[in-house]
N, C-alpha and C positions, 0 to 999 in steps of 0.2 A: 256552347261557348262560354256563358256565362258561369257553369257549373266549373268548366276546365279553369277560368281564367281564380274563380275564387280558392280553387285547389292551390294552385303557384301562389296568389298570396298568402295564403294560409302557410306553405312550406319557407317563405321570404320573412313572416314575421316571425318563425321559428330560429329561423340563423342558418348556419350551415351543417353540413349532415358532422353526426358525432367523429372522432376520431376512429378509425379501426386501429387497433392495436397491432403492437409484429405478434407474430407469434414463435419465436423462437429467439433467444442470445444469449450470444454466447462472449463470455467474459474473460479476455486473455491477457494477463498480468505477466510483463517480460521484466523481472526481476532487474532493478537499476537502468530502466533505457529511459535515458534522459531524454528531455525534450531540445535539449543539442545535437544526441545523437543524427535527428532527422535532419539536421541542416547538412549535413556530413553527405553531400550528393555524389560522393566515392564510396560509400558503404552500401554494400547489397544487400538491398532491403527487397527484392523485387515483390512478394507476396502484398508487405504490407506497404510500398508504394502504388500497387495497384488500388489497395481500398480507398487509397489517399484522393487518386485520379478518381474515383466513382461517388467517393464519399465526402466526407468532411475531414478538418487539421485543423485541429488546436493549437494557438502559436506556441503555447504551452500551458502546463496545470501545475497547480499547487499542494504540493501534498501536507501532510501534517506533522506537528514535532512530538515526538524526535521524527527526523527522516529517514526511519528506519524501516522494515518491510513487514514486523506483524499490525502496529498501530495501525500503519496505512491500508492495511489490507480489510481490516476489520471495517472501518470507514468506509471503503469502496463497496461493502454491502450494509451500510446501517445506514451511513450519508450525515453519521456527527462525529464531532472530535472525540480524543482519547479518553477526557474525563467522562465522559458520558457512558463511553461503551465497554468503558474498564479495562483494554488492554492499552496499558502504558509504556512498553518498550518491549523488545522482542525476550527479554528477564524480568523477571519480576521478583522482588522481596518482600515477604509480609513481614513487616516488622516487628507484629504482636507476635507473632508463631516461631519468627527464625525462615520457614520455609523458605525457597528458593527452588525457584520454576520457569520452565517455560510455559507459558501460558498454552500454547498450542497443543500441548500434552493433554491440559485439564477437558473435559466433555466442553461442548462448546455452551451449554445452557448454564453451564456453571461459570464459566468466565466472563463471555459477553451477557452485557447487562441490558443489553435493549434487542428485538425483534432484528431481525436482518432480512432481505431480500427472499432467503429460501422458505424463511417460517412465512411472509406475506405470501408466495408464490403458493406455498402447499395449502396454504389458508384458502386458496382463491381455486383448488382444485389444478392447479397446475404441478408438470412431473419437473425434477431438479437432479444435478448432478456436479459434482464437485470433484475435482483431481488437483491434491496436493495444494488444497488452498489453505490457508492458515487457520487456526481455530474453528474447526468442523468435527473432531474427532465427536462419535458417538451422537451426530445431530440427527435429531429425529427428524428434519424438515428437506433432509439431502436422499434422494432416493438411491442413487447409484456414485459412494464416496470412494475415492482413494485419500484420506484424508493426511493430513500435513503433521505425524508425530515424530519426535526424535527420543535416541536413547540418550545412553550419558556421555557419548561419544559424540555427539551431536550428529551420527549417523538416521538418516531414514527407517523406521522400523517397523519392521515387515508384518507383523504380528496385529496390525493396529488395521492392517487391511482383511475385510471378511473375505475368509477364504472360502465360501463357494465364487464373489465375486473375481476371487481371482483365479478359479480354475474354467471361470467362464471365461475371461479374458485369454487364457493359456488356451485352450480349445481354441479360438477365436483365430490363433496363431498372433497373438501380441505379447510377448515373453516380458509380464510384468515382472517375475522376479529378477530381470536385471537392471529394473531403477534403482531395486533396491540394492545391489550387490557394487552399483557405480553413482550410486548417489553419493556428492564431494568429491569423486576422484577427478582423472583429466581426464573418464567417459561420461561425465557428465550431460555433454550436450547429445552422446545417444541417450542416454538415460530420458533425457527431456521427449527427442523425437520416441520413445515408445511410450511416453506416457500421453505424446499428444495422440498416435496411435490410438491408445486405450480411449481415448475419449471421443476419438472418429468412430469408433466400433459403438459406441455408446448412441451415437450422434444417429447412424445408420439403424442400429436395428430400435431404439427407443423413441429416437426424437425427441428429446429433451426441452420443454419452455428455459428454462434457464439452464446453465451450465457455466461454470467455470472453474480457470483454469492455470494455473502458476507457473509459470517457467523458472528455473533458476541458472541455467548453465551462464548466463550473463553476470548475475552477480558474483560467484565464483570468480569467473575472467577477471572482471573488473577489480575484486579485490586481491587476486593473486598479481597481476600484469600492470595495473592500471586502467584508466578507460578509452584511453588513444592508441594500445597496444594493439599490433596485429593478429595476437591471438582472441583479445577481448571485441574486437574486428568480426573474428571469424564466431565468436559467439552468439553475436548478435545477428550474423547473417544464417546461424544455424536453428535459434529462436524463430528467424523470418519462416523458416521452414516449415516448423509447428504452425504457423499461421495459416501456409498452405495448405498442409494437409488439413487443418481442421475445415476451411472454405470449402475445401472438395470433397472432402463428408456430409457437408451443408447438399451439395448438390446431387452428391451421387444418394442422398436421401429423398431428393425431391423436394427440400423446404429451403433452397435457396433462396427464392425470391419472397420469402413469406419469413428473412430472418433479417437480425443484424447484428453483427463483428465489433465485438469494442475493445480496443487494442492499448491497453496502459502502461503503466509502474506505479512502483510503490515509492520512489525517490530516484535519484539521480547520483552524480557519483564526482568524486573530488580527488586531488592526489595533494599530500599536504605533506610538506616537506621541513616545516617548522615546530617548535614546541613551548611552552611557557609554563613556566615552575610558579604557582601559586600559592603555595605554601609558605612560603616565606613571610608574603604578607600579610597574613594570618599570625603568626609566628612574632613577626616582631610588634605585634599590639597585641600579643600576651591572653590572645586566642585560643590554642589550640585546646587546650584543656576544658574551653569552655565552649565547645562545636566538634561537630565532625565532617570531613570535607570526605566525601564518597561520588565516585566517579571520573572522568576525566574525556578526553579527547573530545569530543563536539558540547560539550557541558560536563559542570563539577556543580553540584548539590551543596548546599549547605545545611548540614542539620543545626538546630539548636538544640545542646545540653539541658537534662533538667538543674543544671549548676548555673547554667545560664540566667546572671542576672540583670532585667533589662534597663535597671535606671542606673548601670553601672559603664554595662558593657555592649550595651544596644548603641553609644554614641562613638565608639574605637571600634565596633563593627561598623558603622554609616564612615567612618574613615577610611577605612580598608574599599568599602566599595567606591567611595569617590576616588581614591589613589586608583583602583581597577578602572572606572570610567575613562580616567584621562590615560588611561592604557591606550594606546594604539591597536594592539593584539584584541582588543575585549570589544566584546561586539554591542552586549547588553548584561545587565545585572538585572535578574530578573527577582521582582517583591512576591510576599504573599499578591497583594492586591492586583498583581498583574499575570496568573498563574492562568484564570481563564481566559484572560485574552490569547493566551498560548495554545489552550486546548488543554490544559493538565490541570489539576485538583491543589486545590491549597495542604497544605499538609495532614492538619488533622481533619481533612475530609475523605481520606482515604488511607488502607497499611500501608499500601504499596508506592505513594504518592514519593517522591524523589526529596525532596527535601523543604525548606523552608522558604529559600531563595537560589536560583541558579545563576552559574557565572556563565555566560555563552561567548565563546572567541568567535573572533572573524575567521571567514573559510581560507584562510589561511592558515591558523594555528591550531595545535593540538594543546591541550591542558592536561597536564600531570601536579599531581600532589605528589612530591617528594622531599628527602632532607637536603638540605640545600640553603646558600646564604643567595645566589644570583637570582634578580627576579628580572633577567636580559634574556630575551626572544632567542632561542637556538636554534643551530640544525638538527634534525632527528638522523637516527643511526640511519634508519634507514626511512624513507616515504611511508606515509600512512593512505592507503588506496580505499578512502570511505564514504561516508555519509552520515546521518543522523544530526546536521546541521542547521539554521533556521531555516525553514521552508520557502521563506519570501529567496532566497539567494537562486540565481539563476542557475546556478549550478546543480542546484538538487532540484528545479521545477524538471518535471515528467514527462513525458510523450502523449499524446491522447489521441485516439483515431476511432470514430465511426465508420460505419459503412451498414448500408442494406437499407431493408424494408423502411420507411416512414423517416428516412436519413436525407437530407438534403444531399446533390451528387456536386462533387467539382467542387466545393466549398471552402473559405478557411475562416476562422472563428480565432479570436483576442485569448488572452488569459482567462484562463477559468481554474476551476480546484477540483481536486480530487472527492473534496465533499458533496459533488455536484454528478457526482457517478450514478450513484444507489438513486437519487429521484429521479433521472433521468433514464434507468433503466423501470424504475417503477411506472413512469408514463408507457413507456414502447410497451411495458406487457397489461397496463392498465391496474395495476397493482396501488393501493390506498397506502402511502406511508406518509404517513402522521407528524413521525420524529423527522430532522431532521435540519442542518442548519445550513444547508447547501439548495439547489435549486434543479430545477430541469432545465438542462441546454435549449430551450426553444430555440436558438438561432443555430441550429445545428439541425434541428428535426422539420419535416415537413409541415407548410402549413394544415391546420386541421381541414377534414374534406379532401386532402392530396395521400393522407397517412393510408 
């Protein structure tokens, strides 16, 4: 007795037993579903309402700026902002070279500047698989890729996928070569259901520790329709679908109960029917010669000239930005000194960096630089169906959804961020990352000893 009772204490000043780890997730990115979307309790979500009912709901998550889909995506496996991890918007310009890219073209060791999920997973002896995720081409740490390249058409491009993996898929009876053939068109959303296909096949005969996976027939919708439209409706109830089929791959593998489902975006979506010519104001304090205004609709960059001179023309610059402040339309004017609170690089800390200082409208307005005396709020010819706007605005926060192994059931969880993904999947597989300016969901995860 004495022998047993010293045993229990011995295990009592210990603590409680270590967490187990999942052993499997799978990472499903629905390109623009907002985290409005899920209020929408007329929209057939049925797959990923079920996870909701089992799992946990994020009132909503915050993604990063710009709110566009490769910055975000990159973060959702690094778990830091864009200046960190070097992709800065879904283009990129090096200013030293001229070049001009999509970043998701370049090898993924050559763009992303920090470790990601798949190289900590491979490191740790775990197998990885990726379908159509952003910045993956040619990574050595993805074992089984369909990776995310476009041509100059901005088409899917077929060539970038190994073709024995894709004659194994074709055997398999998953007709990947029609992602490619209706990738952008309006078969997009089959395009999506055969690639979620290809990654249930993946799921099934590999078993995959990590996996993920991009949808896009949503963001299409949304930018063609809008995001309240019935087609862009039926997008996201066709996304729902990828959700199920990949769940019932989980199962009909056997590692259901030994996984967990984590349901995102990469931003959320806006319809913006307004515009403001900024140029002007530039223009009449005798500006333009001595800047350049590059970009426009959710931010316009301001470069500084090497003509630029600052004990001249640095204080009719600080003019033009206080005229912009008392703008109604203008959301923020953004300094060097305030570029990392953004997530983005001061200029001469990178080529590719946007400019010196950004002008950001409210989610209402579009920004044009054009020739023009009016600097009065317009209507646009037609609606701008977008995003890449500040990230705090309601309208671009995200969707987030757990579910499975070591996931709290029935659950709903406050505001969190999209920086908060990547630790949060590095805890479920027990994965060491280091980087990071985001956290792990603990109020979403089981307590330790229940994992």
């Amino acid at each position: 007795m004495r022998c047993s009772a010293l045993v229990w204490l011995l295990i009592a000043a210990l603590g409680p037993a270590a967490a187990s780890a999942a052993e499997h997730v799978v990472l499903v990115s629905i390109d623009g579903f907002a985290a409005y979307h899920l209020y929408d309790q007329q929209l057939e979500l049925p797959n990923i309402r079920s996870l909701i009912r089992e799992g946990v709901w994020a009132s909503s998550s915050e993604t990063v700026f710009p709110s566009v889909t490769h910055p975000s995506h990159t973060t959702m496996l690094t778990g830091v902002e864009p200046r960190l991890h070097g992709v800065l918007s879904n283009r990129l310009r090096n200013r030293e070279t001229g070049e001009s890219f999509h970043p998701t073209n370049k090898p993924r060791t050559e763009i992303v500047r920090v470790p990601t999920l798949f190289d900590l997973a491979k490191e740790a002896g775990l197998s990885t698989a990726s379908f159509f995720w952003p910045e993956t081409r040619d990574d050595p740490a993805v074992d089984f890729n369909i990776p995310e390249v476009l041509d100059a058409d901005n088409k899917a491009e077929p060539s970038a996928l190994d073709p024995r993996f894709a004659e194994r898929l074709e055997e398999a009876g998953v007709p990947i070569h029609l992602y490619y053939r209706w990738y952008g068109t309006e078969r997009q959303g089959a395009g999506d259901l055969i690639l979620a296909e290809a990654a249930a096949h993946v799921i099934r005969s590999e078993k995959p520790n990590l996996l993920a996976i991009h949808i896009l027939v949503t963001d299409k919708a949304q930018h063609d329709y809008g995001p309240h439209h019935y087609l862009a409706k039926a997008a996201l109830t066709m996304a729902d679908a990828c959700v199920g089929i990949l769940r019932q791959a989980l199962e009909d593998a056997g590692v259901g109960d030994q996984s967990v489902i984590i349901v995102t975006a990469d931003h959320g979506f806006h319809s913006v029917s307004h515009e403001l010519n900024v140029r002007p104001f530039f223009e009449r304090a005798g500006l333009l010669d001595r800047l350049e205004l590059a970009g426009g609709g959710w931010s316009l960059a301001v470069r500084l000239k090497e003509s630029f001179e600052p004990a001249t023309d640095l204080p009719r610059l600080e003019k033009v930005f206080e005229e912009l402040r008392a703008n109604p339309y203008v959301a923020r004017i953004v300094g060097p000194d305030e570029l990392h609170a953004l997530g983005q690089p001061r200029y001469e800390e990178s080529p590719y960096a946007f400019g010196h200082y950004l002008v950001i409208p409210d989610i209402d307005t579009y920004l044009v630089s054009e020739p023009g005396d009016s600097t009065e709020r317009r209507p646009r010819p037609e609606a701008s169906h977008s995003h890449g706007y500040l990230p705090q605005h309601p309208r671009m926060h995200t969707s987030l959804v757990l579910w499975g192994d070591g996931v709290r059931r029935g659950e709903t969880i406050g505001h969190v961020r999209n920086l908060d993904i990547a630790p949060t999947i590095a805890e479920l597989l027990d994965l060491d990352l280091e980087q990071g300016s985001g956290r792990a969901l603990e109020e979403a995860l089981q307590p330790e000893g229940k994992r």
